[in-house]
VEXMAR-932153 format. One record per residue (C-alpha): x, y, z. Coordinates in steps of 0.02 Angstrom, whole numbers, padded with zeros to 5 digits, always signed. Example, Ala and Ser with C-alpha at 12.3 -4.5 7.8 and 13.67 -1.06 7.14 Angstrom:
2
+00615-00225+00390
+00684-00053+00357
This chain:
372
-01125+00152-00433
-01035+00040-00550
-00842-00027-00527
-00763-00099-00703
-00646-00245-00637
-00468-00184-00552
-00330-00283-00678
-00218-00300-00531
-00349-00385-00419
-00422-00504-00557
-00234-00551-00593
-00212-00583-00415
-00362-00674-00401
-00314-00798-00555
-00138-00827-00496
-00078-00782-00329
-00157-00912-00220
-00099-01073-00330
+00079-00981-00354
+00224-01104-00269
+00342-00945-00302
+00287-00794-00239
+00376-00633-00325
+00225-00533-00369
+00160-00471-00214
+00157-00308-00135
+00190-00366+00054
+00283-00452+00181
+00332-00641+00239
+00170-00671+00344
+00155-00721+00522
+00033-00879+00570
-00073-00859+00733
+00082-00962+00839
+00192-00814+00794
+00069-00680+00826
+00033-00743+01003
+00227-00787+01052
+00294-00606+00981
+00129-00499+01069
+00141-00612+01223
-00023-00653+01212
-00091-00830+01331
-00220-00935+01291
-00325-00885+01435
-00318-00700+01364
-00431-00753+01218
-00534-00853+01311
-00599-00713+01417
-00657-00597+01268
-00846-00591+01258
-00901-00552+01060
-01005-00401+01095
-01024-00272+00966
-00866-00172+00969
-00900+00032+00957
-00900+00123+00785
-00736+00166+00781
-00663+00055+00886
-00611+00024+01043
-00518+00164+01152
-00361+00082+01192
-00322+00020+01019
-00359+00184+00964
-00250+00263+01077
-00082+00159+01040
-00105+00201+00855
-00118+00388+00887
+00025+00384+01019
+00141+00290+00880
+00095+00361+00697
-00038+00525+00760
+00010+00656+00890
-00102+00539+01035
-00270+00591+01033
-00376+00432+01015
-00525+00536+00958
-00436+00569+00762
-00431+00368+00746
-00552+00257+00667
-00520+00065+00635
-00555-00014+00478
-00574-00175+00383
-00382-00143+00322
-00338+00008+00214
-00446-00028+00092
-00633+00002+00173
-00533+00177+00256
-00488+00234+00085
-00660+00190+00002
-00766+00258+00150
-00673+00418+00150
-00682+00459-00004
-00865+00443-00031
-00900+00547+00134
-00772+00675+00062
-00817+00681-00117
-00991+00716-00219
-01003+00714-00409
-00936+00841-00516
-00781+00860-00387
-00624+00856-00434
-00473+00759-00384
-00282+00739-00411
-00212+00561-00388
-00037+00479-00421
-00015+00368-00584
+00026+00237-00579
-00093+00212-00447
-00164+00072-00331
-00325+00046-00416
-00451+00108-00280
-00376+00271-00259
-00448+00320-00417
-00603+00192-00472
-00709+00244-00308
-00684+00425-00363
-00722+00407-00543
-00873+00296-00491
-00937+00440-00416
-00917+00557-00572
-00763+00646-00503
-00666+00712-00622
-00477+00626-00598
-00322+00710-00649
-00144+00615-00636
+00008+00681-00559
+00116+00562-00660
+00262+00468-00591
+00384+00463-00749
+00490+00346-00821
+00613+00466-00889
+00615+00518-00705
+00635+00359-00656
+00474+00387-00572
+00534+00510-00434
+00381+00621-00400
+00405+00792-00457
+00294+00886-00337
+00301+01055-00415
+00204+00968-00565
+00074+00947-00435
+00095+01139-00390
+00018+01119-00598
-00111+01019-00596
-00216+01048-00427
-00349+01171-00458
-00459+01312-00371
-00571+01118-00388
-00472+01013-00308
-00546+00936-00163
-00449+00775-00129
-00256+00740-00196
-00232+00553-00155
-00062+00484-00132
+00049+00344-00079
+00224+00362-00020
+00322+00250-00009
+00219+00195-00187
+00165+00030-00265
+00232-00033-00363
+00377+00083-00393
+00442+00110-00219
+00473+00289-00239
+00472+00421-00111
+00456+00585-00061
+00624+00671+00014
+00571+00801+00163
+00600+00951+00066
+00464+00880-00058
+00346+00788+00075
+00333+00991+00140
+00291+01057-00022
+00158+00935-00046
+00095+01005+00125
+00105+01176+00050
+00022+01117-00111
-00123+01056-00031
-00144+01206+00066
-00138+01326-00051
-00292+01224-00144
-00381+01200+00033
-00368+01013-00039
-00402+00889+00100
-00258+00763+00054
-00270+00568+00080
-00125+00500+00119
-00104+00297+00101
+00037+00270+00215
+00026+00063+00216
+00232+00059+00181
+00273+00194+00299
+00358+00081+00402
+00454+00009+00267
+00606+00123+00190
+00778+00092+00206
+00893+00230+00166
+00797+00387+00294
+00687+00390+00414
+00495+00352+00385
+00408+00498+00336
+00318+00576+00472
+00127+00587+00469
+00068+00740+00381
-00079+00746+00499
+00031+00821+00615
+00072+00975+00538
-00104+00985+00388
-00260+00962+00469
-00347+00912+00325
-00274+00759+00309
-00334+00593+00310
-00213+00441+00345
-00231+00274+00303
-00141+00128+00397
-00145-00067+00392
-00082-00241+00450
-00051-00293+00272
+00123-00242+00209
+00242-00202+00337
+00174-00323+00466
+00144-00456+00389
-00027-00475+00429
-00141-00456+00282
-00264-00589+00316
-00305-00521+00482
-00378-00376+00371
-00358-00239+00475
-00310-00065+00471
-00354+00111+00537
-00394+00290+00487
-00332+00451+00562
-00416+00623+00509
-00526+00768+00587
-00648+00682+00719
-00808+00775+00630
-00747+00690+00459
-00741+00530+00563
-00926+00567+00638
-00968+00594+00440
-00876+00422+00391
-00984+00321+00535
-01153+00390+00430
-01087+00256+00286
-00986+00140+00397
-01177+00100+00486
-01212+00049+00321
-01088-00073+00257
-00976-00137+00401
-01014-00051+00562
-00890-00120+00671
-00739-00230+00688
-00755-00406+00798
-00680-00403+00981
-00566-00539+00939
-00472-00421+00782
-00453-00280+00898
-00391-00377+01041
-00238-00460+00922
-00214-00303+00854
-00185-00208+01032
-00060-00326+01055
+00046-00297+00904
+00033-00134+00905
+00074-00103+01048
+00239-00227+01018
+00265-00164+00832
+00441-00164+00830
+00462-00311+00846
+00341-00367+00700
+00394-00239+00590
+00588-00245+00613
+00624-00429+00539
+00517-00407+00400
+00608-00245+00357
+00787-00331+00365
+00739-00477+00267
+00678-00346+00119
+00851-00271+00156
+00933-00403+00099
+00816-00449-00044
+00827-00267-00102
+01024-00324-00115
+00993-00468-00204
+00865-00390-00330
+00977-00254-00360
+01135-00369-00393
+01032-00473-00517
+00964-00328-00607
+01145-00284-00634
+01182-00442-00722
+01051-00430-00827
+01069-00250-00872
+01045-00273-01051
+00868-00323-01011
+00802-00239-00857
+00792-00078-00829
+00752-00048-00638
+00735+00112-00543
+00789+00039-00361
+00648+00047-00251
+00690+00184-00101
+00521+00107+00020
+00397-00026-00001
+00431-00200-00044
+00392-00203-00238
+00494-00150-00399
+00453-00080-00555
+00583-00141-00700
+00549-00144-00874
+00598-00318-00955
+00675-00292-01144
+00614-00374-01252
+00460-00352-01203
+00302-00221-01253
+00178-00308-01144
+00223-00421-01015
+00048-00508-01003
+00105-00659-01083
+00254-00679-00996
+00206-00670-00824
+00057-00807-00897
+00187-00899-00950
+00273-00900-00804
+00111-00951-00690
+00086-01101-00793
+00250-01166-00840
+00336-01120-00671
+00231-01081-00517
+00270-00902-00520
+00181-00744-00465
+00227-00613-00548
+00111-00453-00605
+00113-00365-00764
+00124-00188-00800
-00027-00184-00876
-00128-00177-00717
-00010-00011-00683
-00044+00044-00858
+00136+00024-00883
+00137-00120-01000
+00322-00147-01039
+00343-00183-00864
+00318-00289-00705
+00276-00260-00526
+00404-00370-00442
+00404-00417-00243
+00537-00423-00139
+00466-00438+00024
+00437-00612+00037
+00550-00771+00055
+00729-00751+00004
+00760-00940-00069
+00571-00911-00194
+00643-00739-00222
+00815-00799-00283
+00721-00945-00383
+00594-00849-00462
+00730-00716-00519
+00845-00859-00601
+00674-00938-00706
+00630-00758-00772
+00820-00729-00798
+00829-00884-00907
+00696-00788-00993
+00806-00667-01042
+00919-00769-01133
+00741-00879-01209
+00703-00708-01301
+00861-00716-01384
+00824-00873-01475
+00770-00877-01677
């Protein structure tokens, strides 16, 4: 099996740890271990007394159990815990997929949701998010696409980078969609928690029991180093994902799950001052894209913490954002890695003062471009 690079990760790689001004990435402001312990509760003495034994396979029971009770319907058994989204994603799909099958993803796409597949010799086909739509998913051109073939449709609501949704009217379709393919459908819900106009999207493992949910610590709580997340699906598809999970990873340490109990199990409070302060960015974005209307073009994100404007003048934004890394300090991804070259993924989810400062240096951009 062979991987060509991911665009968005080398970029990321390159420029987002030396970046002083952070408005490229896809997640929240992050907690440090003080915070952690003060919002869970958690004592010094409770650390001291875990023992690093080899945790089980999928986890341990408890954890299990408070992510079923909040995002599954509470049985423990349908939960597996991961090394973040990422390993769930990759290690479901290679249980559920052999070559020559076919599978529907959305475009633009986070990268693994269709590289592990087409390492594989899957045969990909795009349910396009469109510009002209202003990327709003049109899920009756999914009724279009999917196939007597379609094993897997992958998807990601709310989406990176656009921040588009799925209204409930159209998260049921999907449901129908995939059942009328007898598609198992892999939903990648890390920015469930993070919408601001409806309620989050409930799981659609409750009602289409061929579907396999994806959660994590990285976006909305503000945890991504802790690199943890989880996977909810049919307990005989888990049993199947443990035959290459004993291969690669085969457990998470003591001391992850432990942490993670304790947020979980006090979410709320880690997810709900995160989601105000990309409240108020959203606000701020918003108002400076309307200033600078004759040069971006942005379809308000509706969940999720990035954007997806196109800058005028620009046909490739490569050099910019370069430009911007080593002139100014400032993350910011181009469209490129989204095959959408014209245009940026911007973050909002971070610190308001670097969002407000790395907004007025690419505004001054704006007026740069006008120059002879």
């Amino acid at each position: 099996m062979n991987f060509d690079g991911a665009l968005l990760e080398d970029w990321m790689r390159d420029h987002y740890h030396d970046a002083a001004i952070d408005i490229g990435s896809s997640g929240v402001l992050d907690y440090s271990l003080g915070q952690v312990r003060e919002l869970a509760g958690i004592e010094p003495g409770d650390l001291d007394e875990i023992v690093f034994r080899d945790s089980p396979c999928l986890g341990r029971d408890d954890l299990r159990e408070a992510i079923a009770s909040r995002w599954g319907d509470g049985d423990a058994h349908k939960v597996m815990l991961t090394h973040g989204g990422s390993e769930a994603i990759y290690v479901a799909l290679q249980t559920l997929l052999e070559p020559g099958d076919q599978v529907v993803a959305l475009h633009p796409a986070y990268h693994s949701h269709v590289s592990v597949a087409e390492s594989m010799g899957c045969e990909v086909l795009r349910w396009q998010l469109r510009e002209e739509d202003k990327f709003r998913p049109d899920v009756e051109e999914l009724a279009r696409i999917v196939t007597a073939r379609t094993k897997v449709i992958v998807v990601n609501f709310p989406h990176n980078p656009t921040g588009a949704t799925l209204d409930l009217p159209g998260f049921r379709r999907l449901l129908e969609i995939a059942d009328s393919v007898d598609a198992h459908l892999l939903w990648d819900g890390a920015f469930t928690d993070l919408v601001y106009d409806d309620a989050p999207l409930p799981d659609p493992g409750l009602t289409y029991p061929r579907t396999v949910s994806i959660g994590t610590f990285s976006k909305a709580f503000g945890l991504p180093g802790m690199r943890f997340g989880w996977c909810m699906a049919d307990p005989e598809l888990l049993r199947a994902m443990t035959n290459l999970r004993d291969r690669i990873t085969l457990s998470l340490s003591p001391l992850l799950e432990y942490i993670a109990l304790r947020v979980v199990q006090r979410a709320d409070v880690f997810i709900a001052p995160r989601l105000q302060n990309a409240k108020a960015n959203r606000r701020l974005l918003a108002d400076w894209a309307a200033r600078h209307e004759d040069h971006v073009d942005l379809p308000l994100p509706l969940g999720g913490v990035t954007a997806f404007p196109r800058l005028r003048p620009w046909r490739d934004t490569t050099e910019l954002c370069r430009r911007l890394g080593e002139t100014s300090n400032v993350l910011l991804v181009p469209g490129r890695a989204f095959d959408h070259p014209c245009r940026v993924r911007l973050g909002f989810g971070g610190d308001r003062g670097q969002l407000s400062k790395g907004l007025d240096i690419l505004g001054a951009e704006f007026a740069a471009s006008l120059q002879p």
